[in-house]
C-alpha positions as CSV (number, residue, x, y, z in Angstrom):
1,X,-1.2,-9.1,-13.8
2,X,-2.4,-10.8,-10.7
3,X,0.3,-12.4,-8.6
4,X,-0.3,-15.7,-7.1
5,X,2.9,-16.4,-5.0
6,X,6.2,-15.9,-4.6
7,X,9.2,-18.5,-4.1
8,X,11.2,-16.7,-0.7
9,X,11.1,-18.8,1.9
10,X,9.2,-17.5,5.2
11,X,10.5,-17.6,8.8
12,X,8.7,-15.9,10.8
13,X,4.7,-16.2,11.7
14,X,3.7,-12.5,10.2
15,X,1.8,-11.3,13.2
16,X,1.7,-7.9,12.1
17,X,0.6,-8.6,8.3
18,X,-2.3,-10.9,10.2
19,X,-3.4,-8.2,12.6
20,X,-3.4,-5.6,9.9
21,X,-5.5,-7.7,7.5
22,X,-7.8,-8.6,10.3
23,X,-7.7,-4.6,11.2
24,X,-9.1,-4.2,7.5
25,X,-11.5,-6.6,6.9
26,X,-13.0,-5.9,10.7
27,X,-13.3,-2.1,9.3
28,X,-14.8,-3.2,6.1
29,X,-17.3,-5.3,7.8
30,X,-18.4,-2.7,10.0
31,X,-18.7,-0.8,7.4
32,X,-20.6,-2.3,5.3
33,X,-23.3,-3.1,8.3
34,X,-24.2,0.9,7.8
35,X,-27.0,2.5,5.8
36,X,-25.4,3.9,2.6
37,X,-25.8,7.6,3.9
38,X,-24.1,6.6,6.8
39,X,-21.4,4.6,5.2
40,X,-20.9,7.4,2.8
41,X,-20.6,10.1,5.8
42,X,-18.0,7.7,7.7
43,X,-15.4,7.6,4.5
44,X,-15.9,11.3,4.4
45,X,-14.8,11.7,7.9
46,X,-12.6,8.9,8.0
47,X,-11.0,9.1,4.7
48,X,-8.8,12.3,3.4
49,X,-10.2,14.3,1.8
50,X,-7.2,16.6,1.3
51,X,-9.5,20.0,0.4
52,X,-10.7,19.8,3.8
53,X,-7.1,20.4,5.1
54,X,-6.0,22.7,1.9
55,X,-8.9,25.0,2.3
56,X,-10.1,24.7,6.2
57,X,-12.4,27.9,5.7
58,X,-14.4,25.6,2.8
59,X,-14.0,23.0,5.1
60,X,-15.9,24.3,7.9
61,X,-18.4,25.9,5.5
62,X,-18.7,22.3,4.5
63,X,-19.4,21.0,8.1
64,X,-16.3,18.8,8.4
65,X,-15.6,18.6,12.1
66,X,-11.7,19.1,13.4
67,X,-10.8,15.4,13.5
68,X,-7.1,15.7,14.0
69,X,-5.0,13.3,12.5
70,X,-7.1,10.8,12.5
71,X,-7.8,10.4,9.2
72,X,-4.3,10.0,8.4
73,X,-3.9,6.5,9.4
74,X,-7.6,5.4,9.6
75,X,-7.8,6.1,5.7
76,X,-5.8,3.1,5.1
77,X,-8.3,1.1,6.5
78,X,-11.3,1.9,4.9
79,X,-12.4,0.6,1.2
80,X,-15.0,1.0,-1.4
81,X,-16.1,-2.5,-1.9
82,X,-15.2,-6.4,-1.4
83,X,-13.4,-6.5,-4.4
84,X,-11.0,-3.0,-3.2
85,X,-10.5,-5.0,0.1
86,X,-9.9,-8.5,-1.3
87,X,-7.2,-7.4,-3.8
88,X,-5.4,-5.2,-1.3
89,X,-5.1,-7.8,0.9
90,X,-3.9,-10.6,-1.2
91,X,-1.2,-8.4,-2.7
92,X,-0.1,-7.9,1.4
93,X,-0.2,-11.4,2.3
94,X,2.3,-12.1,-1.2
95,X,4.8,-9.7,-0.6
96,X,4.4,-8.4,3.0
97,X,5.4,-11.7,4.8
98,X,8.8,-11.4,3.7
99,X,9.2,-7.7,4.9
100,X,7.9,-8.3,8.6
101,X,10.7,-10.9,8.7
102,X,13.4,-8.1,8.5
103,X,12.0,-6.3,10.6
104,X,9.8,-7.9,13.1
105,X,6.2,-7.2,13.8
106,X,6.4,-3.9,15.6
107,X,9.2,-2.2,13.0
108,X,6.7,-3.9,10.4
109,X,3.8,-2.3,11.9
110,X,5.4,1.4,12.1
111,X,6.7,0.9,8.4
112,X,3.7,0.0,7.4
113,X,2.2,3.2,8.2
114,X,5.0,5.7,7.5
115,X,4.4,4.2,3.8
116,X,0.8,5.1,3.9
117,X,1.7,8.5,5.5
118,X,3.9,9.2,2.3
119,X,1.4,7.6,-0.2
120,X,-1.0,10.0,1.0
121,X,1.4,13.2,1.4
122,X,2.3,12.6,-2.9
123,X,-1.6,11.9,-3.7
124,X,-2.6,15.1,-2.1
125,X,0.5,16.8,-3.5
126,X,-1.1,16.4,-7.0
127,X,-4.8,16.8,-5.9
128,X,-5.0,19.3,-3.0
129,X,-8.4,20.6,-4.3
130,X,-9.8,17.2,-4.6
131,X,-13.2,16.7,-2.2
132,X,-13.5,13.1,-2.8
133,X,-12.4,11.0,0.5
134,X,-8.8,9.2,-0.3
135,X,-9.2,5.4,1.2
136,X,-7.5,1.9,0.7
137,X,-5.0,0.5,2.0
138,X,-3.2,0.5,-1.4
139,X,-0.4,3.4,-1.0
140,X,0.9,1.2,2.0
141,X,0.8,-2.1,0.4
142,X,2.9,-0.3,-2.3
143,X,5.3,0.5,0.2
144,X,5.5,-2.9,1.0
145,X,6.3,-3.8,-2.5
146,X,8.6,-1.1,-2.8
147,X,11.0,-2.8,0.3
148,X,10.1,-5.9,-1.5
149,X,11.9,-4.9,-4.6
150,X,14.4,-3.7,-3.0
151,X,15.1,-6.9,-0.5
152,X,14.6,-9.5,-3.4
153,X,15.0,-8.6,-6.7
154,X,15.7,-12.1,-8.0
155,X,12.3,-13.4,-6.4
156,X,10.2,-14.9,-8.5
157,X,6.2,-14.2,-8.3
158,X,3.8,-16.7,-10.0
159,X,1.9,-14.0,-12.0
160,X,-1.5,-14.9,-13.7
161,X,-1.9,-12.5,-17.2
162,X,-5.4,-13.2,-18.5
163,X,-5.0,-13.0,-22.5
164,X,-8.4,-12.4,-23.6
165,X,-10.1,-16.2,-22.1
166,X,-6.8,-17.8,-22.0
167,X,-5.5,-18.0,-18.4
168,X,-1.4,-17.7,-18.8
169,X,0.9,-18.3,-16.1
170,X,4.0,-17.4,-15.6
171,X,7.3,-16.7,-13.2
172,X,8.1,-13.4,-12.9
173,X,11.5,-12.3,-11.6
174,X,10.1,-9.6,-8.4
175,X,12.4,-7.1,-10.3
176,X,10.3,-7.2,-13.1
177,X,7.0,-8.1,-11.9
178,X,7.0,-5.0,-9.3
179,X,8.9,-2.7,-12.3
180,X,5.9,-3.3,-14.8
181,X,3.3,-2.3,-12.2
182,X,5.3,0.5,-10.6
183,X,5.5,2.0,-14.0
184,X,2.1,1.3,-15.2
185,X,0.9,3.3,-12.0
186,X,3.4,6.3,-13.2
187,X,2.0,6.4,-16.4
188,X,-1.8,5.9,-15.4
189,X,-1.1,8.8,-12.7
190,X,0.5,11.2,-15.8
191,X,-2.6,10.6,-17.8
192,X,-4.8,10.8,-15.2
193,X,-3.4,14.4,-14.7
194,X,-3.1,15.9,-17.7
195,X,-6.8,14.6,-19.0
196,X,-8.0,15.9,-15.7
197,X,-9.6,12.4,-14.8
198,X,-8.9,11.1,-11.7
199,X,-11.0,7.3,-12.1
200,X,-11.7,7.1,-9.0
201,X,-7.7,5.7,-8.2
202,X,-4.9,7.3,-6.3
203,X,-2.2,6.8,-8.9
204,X,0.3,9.1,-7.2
205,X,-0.4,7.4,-3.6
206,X,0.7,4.2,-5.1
207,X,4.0,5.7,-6.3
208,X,4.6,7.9,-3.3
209,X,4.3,4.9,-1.4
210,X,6.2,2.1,-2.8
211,X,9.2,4.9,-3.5
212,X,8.5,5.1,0.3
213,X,9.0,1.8,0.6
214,X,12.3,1.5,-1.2
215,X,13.7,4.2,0.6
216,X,12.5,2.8,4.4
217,X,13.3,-0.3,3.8
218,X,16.9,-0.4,5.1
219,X,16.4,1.6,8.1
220,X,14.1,-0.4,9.7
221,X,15.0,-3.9,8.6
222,X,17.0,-6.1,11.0
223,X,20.6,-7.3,9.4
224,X,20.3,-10.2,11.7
225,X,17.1,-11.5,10.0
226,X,17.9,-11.2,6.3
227,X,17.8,-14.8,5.5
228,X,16.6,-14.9,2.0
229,X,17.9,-11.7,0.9
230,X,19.4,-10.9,-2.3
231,X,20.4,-7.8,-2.7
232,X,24.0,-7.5,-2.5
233,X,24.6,-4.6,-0.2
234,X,21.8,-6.5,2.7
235,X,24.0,-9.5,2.6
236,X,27.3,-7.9,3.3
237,X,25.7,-5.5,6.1
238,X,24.5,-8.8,7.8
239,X,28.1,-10.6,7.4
240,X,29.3,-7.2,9.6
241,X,27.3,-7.8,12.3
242,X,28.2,-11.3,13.2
């Protein structure tokens, strides 16, 4: 399912959701300018690669140089190809306009990241022997969807299903829509564990961060710039401060 829009209303300009696509697609570009050995040696010192912080002995075996926390937030900016990038990005610019009108762009900005931050903490909780660099943006923009869910449920997302060469479109209610995919990224992550095959997608970070997302959500949202919300409990909390 491939969303195409959503029906709430937006207020303000997102600065942040533009400066953080611009962040991405400036990374990806430079990026992609690189030799492929040199490319690969960037995501491997940019990305997490959470063995290299499990096992720091193997790590310095390994050659990895102390980096700090860098990685940590530079992760979310890297990606393996056009495609990664694009679809990360289009799935921000749906649902994340919304968000960084709760919150402004600076609360937007730091939510953004503490999503990513927890995305990352529940991947390498399941893979902490894994040597293969953890990028995308993904386990942040599921943090976005998670406050998203949360915010307005009753949304509706234009949703694109391709059925076999047919193209079917439909509207979603966000509830839904966000439900199927948060439980399809469960289910892919269970399998992925128990057959012992990763394919090459963070499963986990997606669900670590859009849970992220539904729990940070109401503590850095602005009551005063709910608008469109519809969750029951947001409306009355805004009602309280006027």
């Amino acid at each position: 399912m491939i969303p195409l829009r959503d029906d709430i209303p937006r207020v303000h300009f997102p600065v942040a959701v533009v400066v953080v696509i611009a962040a991405n697609l400036g990374a990806h570009l430079l990026l992609s300018a690189q030799p492929p050995q040199l490319q690969e040696a960037l995501y491997r010192l940019l990305g997490v690669v959470p063995a290299r912080y499990a096992f720091p002995d193997w790590a310095s075996l390994a050659g990895y140089p102390a980096m700090g926390a860098l990685p940590f937030f530079s992760y979310m900016f890297l990606h393996s190809g056009w495609w990664h990038l694009l679809m990360n990005m289009w799935m921000l610019w749906i649902f994340a306009d919304n968000i960084e009108d709760v919150m402004g762009p600076l609360r937007f900005a730091a939510f953004y990241l503490l999503c990513g931050l927890a995305a990352l903490a529940l991947h390498m909780a399941f893979n902490l022997a894994e040597s293969a660099p953890v990028i995308g943006a993904s386990g942040a923009v599921a943090g976005v969807m998670g406050g998203y869910v949360m915010l307005y449920p009753r949304g509706k997302v234009v949703t694109f299903i391709p059925i076999i060469i047919i193209p079917y479109i439909v509207d979603l209610p966000a509830w839904l829509f966000l439900g199927l995919w948060f439980l399809s990224q469960v289910l892919s992550g269970l399998f992925a564990h128990l057959g012992q095959q990763a394919g090459g997608i963070a499963w986990w970070a997606h669900v670590g961060g859009f849970l992220a997302g539904m729990l940070l959500v109401r503590l850095f949202m602005r009551p005063e710039r709910c608008y469109y919300c519809q969750y029951k409990g947001l409306r009355q909390s805004f009602r309280r401060s006027e």
